[in-house]
PDB file of N, CA, C and O in Angstrom:
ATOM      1  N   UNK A   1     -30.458 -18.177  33.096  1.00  0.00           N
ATOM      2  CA  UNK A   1     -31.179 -17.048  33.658  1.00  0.00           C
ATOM      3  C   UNK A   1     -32.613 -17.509  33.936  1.00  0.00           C
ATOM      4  O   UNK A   1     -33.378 -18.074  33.155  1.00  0.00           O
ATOM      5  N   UNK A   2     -32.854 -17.096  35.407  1.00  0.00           N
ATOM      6  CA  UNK A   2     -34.706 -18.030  35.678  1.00  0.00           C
ATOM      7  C   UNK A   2     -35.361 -17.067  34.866  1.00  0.00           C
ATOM      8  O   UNK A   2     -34.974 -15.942  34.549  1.00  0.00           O
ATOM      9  N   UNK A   3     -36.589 -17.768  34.524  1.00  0.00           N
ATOM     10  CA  UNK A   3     -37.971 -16.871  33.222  1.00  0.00           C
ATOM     11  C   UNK A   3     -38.043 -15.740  34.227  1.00  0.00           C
ATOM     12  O   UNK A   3     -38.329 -14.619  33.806  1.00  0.00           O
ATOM     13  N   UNK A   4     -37.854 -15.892  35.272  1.00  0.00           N
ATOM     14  CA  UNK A   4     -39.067 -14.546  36.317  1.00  0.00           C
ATOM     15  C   UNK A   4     -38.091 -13.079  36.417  1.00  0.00           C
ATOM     16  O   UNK A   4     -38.355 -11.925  36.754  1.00  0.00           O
ATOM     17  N   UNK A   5     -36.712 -13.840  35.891  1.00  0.00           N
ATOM     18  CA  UNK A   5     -36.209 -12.215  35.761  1.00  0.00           C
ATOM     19  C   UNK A   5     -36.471 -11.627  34.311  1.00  0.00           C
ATOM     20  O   UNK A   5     -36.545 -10.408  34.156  1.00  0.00           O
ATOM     21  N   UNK A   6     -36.601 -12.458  33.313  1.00  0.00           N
ATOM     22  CA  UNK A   6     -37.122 -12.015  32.039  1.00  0.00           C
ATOM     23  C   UNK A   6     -38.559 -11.218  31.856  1.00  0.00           C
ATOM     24  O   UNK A   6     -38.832 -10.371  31.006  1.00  0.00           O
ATOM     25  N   UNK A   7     -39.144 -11.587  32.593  1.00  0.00           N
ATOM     26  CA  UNK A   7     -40.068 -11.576  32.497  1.00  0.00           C
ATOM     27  C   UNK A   7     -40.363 -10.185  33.776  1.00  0.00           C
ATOM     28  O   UNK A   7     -41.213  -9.327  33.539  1.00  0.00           O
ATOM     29  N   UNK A   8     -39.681 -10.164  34.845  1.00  0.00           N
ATOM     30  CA  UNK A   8     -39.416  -8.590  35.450  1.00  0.00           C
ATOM     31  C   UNK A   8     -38.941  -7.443  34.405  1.00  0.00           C
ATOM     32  O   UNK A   8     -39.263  -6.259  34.501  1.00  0.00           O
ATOM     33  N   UNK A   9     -38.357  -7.837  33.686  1.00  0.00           N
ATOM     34  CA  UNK A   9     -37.102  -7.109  32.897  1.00  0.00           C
ATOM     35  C   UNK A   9     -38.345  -6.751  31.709  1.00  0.00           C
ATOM     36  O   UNK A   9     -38.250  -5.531  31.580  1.00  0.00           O
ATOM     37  N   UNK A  10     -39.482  -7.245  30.767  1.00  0.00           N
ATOM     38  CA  UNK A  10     -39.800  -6.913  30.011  1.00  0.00           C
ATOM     39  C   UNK A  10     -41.708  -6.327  30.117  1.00  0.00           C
ATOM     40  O   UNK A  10     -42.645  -6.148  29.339  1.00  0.00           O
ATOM     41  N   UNK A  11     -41.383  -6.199  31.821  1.00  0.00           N
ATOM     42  CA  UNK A  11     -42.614  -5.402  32.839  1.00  0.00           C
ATOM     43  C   UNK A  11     -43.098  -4.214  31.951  1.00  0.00           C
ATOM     44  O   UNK A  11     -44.133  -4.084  31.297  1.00  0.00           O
ATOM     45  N   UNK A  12     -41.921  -3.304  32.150  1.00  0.00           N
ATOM     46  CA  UNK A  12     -41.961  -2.203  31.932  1.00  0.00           C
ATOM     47  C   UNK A  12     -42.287  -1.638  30.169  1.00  0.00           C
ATOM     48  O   UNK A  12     -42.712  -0.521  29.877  1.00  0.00           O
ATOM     49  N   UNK A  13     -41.918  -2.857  29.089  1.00  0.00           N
ATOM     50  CA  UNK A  13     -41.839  -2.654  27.692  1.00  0.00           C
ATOM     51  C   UNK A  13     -43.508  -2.858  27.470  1.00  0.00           C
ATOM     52  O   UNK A  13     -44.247  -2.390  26.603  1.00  0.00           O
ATOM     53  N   UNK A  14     -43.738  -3.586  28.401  1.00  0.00           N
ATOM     54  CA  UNK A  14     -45.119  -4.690  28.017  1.00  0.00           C
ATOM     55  C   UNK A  14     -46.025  -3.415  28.382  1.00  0.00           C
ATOM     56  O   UNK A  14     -46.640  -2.929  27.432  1.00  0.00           O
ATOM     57  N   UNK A  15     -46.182  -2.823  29.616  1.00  0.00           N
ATOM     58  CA  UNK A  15     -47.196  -1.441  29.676  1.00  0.00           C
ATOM     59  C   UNK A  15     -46.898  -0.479  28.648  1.00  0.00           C
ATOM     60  O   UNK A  15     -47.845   0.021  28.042  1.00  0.00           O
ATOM     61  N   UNK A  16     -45.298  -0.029  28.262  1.00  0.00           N
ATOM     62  CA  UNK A  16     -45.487   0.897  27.192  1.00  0.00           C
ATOM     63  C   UNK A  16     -46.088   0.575  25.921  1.00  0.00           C
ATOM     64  O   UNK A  16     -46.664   1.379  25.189  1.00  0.00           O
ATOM     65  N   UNK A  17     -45.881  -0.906  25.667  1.00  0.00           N
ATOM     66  CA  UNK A  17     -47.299  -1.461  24.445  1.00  0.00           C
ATOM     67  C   UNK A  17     -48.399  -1.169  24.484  1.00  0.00           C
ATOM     68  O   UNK A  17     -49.096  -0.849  23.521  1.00  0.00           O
ATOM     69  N   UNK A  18     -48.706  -1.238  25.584  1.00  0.00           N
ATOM     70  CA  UNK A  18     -49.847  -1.216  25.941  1.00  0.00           C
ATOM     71  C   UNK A  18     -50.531   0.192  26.065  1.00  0.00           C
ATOM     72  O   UNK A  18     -51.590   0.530  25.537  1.00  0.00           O
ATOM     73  N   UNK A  19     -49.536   1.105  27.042  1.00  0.00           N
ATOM     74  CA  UNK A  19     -49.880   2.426  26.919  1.00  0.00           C
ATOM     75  C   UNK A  19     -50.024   3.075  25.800  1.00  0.00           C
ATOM     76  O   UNK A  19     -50.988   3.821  25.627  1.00  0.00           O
ATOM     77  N   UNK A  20     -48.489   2.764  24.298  1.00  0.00           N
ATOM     78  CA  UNK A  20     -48.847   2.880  22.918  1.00  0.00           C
ATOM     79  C   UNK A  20     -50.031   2.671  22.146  1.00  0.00           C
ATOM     80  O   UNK A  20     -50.477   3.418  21.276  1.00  0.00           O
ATOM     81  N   UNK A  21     -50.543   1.481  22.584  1.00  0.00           N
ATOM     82  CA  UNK A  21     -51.707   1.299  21.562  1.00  0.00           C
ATOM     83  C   UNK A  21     -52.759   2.035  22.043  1.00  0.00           C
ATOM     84  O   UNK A  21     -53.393   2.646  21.183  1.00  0.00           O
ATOM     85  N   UNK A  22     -53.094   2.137  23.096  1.00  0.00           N
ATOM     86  CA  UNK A  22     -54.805   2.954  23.892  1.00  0.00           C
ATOM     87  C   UNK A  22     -53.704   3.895  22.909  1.00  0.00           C
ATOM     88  O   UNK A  22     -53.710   3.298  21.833  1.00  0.00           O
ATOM     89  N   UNK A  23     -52.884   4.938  22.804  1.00  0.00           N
ATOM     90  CA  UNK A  23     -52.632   6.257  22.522  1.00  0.00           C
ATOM     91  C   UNK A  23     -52.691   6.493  20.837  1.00  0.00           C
ATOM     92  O   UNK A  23     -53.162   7.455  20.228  1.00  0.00           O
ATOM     93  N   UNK A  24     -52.032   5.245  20.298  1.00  0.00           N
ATOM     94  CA  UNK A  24     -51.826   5.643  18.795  1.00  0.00           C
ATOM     95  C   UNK A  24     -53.396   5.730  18.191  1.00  0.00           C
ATOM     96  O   UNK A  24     -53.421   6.342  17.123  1.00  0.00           O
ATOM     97  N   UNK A  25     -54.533   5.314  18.584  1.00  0.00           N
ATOM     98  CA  UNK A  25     -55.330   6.460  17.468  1.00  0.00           C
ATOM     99  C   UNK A  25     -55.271   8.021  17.792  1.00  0.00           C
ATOM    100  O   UNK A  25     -55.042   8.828  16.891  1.00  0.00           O
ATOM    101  N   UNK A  26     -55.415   8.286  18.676  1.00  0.00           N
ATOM    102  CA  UNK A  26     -55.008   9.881  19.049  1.00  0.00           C
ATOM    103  C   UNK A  26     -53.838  10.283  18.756  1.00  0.00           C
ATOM    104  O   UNK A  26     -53.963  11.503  18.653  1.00  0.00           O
ATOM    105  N   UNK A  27     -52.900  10.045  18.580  1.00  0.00           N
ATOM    106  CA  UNK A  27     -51.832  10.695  18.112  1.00  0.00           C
ATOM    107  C   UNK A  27     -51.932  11.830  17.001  1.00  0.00           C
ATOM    108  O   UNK A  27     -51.878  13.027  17.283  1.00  0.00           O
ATOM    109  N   UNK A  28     -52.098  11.288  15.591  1.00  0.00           N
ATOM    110  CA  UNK A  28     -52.269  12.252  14.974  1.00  0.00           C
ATOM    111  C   UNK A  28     -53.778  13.561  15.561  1.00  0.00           C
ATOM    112  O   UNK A  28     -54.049  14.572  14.913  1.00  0.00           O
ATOM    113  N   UNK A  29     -54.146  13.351  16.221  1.00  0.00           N
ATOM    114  CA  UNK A  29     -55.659  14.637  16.414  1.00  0.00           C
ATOM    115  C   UNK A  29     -54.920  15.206  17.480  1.00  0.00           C
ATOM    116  O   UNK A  29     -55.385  16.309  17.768  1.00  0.00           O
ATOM    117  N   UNK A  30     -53.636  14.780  18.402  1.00  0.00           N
ATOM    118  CA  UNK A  30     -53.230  15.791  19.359  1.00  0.00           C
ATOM    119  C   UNK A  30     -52.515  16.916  19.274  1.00  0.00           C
ATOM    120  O   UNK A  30     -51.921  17.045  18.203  1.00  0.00           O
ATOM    121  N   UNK A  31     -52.375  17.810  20.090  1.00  0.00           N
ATOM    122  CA  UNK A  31     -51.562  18.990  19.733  1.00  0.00           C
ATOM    123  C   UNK A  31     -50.652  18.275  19.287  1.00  0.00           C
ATOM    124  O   UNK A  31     -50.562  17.057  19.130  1.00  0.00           O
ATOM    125  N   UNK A  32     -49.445  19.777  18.939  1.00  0.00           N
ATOM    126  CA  UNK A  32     -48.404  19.199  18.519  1.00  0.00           C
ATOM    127  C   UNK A  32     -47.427  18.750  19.726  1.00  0.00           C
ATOM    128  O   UNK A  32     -46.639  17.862  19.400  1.00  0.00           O
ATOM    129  N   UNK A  33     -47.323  19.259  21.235  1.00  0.00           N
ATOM    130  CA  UNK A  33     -46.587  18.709  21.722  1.00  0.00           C
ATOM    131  C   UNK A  33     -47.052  17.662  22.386  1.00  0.00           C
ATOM    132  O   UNK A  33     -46.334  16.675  22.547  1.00  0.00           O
ATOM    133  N   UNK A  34     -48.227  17.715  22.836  1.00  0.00           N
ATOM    134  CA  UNK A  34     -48.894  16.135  23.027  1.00  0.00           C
ATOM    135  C   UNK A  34     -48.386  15.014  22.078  1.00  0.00           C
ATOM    136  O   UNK A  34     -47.740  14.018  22.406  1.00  0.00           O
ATOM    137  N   UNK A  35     -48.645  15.236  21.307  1.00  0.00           N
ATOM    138  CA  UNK A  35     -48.400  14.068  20.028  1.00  0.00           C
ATOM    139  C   UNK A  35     -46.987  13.550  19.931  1.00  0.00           C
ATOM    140  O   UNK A  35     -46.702  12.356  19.837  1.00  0.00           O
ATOM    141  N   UNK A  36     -45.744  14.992  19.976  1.00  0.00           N
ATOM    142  CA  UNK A  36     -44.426  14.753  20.198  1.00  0.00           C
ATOM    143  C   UNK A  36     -43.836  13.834  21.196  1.00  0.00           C
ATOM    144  O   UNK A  36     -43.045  12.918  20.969  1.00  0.00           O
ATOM    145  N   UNK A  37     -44.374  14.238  22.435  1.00  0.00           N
ATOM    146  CA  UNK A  37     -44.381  13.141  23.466  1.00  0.00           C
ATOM    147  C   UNK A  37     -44.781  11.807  23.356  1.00  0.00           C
ATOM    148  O   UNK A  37     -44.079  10.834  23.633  1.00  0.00           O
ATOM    149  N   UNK A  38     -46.344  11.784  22.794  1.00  0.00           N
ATOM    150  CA  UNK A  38     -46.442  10.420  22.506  1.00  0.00           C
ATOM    151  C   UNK A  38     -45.508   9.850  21.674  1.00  0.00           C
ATOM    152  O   UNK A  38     -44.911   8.895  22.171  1.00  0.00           O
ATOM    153  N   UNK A  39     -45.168  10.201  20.399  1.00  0.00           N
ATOM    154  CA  UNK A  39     -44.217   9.636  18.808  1.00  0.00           C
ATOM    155  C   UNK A  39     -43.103   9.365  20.162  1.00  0.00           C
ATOM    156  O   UNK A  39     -42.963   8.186  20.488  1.00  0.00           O
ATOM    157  N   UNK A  40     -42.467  10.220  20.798  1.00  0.00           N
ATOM    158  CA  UNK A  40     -40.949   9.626  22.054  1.00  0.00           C
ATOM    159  C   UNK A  40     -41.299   8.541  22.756  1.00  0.00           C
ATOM    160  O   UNK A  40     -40.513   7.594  22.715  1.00  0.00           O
ATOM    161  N   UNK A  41     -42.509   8.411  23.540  1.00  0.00           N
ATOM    162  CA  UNK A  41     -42.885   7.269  24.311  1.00  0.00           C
ATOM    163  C   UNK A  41     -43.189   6.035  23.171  1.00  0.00           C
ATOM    164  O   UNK A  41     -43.056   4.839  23.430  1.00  0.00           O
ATOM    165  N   UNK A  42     -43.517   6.443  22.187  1.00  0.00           N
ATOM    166  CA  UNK A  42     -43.737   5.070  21.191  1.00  0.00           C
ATOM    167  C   UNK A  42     -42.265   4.472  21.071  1.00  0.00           C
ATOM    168  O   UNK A  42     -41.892   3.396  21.539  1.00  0.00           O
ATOM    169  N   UNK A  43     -41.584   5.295  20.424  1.00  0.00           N
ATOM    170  CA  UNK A  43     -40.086   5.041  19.918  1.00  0.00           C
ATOM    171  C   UNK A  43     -39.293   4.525  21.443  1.00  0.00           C
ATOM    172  O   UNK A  43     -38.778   3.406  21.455  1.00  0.00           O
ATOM    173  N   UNK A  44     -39.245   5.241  22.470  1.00  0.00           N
ATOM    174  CA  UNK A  44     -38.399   4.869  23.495  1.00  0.00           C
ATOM    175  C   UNK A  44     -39.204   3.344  24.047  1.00  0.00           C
ATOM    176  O   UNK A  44     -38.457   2.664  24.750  1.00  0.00           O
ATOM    177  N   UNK A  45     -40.189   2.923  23.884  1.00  0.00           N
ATOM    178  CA  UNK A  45     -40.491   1.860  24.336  1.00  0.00           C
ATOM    179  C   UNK A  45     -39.791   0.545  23.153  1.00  0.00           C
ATOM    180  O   UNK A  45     -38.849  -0.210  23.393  1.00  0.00           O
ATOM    181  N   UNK A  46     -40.485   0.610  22.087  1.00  0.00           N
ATOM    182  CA  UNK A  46     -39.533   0.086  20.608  1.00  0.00           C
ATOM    183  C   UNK A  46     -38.479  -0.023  21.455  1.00  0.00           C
ATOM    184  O   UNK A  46     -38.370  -1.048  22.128  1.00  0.00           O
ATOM    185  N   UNK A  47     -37.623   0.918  21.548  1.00  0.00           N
ATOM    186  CA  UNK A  47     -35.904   0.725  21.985  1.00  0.00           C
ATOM    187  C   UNK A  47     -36.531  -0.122  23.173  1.00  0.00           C
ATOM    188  O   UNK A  47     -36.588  -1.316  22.878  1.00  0.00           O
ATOM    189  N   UNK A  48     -36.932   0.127  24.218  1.00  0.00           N
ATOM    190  CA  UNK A  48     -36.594  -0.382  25.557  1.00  0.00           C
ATOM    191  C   UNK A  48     -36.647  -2.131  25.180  1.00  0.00           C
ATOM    192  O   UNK A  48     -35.791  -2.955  25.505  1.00  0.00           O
ATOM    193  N   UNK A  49     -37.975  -2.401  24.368  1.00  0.00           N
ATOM    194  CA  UNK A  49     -38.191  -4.133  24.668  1.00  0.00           C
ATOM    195  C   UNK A  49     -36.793  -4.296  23.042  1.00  0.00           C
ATOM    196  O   UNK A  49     -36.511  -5.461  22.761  1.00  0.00           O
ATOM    197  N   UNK A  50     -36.324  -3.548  22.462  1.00  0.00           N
ATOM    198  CA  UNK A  50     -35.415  -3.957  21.645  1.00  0.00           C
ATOM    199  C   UNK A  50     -34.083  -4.759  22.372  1.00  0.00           C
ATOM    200  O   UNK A  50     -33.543  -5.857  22.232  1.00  0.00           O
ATOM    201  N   UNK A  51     -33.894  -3.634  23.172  1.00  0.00           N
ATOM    202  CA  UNK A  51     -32.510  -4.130  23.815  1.00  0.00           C
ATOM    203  C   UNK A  51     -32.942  -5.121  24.717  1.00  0.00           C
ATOM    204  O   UNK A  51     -32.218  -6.114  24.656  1.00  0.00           O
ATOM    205  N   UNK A  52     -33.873  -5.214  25.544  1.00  0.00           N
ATOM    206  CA  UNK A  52     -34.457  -6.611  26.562  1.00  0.00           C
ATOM    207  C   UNK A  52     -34.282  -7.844  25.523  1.00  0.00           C
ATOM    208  O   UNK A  52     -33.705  -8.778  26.080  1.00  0.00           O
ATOM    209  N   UNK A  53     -34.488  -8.010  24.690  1.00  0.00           N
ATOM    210  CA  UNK A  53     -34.816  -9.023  24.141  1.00  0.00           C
ATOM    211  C   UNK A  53     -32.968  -9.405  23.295  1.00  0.00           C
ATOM    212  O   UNK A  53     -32.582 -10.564  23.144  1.00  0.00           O
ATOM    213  N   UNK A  54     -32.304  -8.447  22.965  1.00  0.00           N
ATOM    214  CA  UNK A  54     -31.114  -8.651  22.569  1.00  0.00           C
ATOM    215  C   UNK A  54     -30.429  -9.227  23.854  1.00  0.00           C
ATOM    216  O   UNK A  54     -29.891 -10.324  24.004  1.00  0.00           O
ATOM    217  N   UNK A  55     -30.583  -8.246  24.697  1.00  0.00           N
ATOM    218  CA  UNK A  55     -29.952  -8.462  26.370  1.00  0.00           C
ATOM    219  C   UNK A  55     -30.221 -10.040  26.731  1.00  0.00           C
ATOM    220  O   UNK A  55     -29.373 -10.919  26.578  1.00  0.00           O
ATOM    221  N   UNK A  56     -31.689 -10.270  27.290  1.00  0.00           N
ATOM    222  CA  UNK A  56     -32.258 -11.190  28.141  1.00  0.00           C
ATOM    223  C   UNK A  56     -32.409 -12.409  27.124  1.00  0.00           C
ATOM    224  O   UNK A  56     -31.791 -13.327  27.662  1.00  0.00           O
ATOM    225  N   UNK A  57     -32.903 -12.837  25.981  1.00  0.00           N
ATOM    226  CA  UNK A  57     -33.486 -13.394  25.141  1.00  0.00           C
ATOM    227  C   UNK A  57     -32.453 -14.350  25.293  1.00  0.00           C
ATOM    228  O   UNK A  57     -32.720 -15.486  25.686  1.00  0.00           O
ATOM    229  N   UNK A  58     -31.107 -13.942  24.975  1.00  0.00           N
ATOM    230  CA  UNK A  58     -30.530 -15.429  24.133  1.00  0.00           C
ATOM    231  C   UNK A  58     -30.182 -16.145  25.875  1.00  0.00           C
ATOM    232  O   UNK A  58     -30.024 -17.364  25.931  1.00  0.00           O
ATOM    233  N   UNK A  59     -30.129 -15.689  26.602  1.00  0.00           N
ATOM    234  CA  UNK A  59     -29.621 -16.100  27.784  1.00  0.00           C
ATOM    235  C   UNK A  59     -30.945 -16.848  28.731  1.00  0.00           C
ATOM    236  O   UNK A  59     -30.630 -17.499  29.727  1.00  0.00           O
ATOM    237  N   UNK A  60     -31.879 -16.756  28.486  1.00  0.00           N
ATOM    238  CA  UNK A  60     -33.626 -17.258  29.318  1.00  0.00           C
ATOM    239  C   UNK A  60     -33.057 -18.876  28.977  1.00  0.00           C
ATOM    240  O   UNK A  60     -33.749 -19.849  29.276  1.00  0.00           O
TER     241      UNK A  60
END
């Protein structure tokens, strides 16, 4: 598998890190459904680069 599809494929995990961290000090001071959303976008990103890396990893 060429690096550049790995590396397409773990685009999308790499901004939700990214979007996670600017967010997790605010988390706890946001409402409650603000915050709910964020805790889902934390967790659904976790999953997303989980399975990329099970998926793509052994095969790069």
């Amino acid at each position: 598998m060429p690096t550049w599809i790995l590396a397409a494929v773990s685009l999308p995990g790499l901004y939700g890190i990214v979007r996670g961290i600017t967010l997790w000090p605010d988390l706890p001071a946001l409402p409650r459904l603000r915050a709910w959303l964020g805790w889902t976008q934390v967790a659904l990103t976790v999953a997303f680069v989980a399975v990329c890396l099970v998926v793509a990893w052994p095969k790069a």
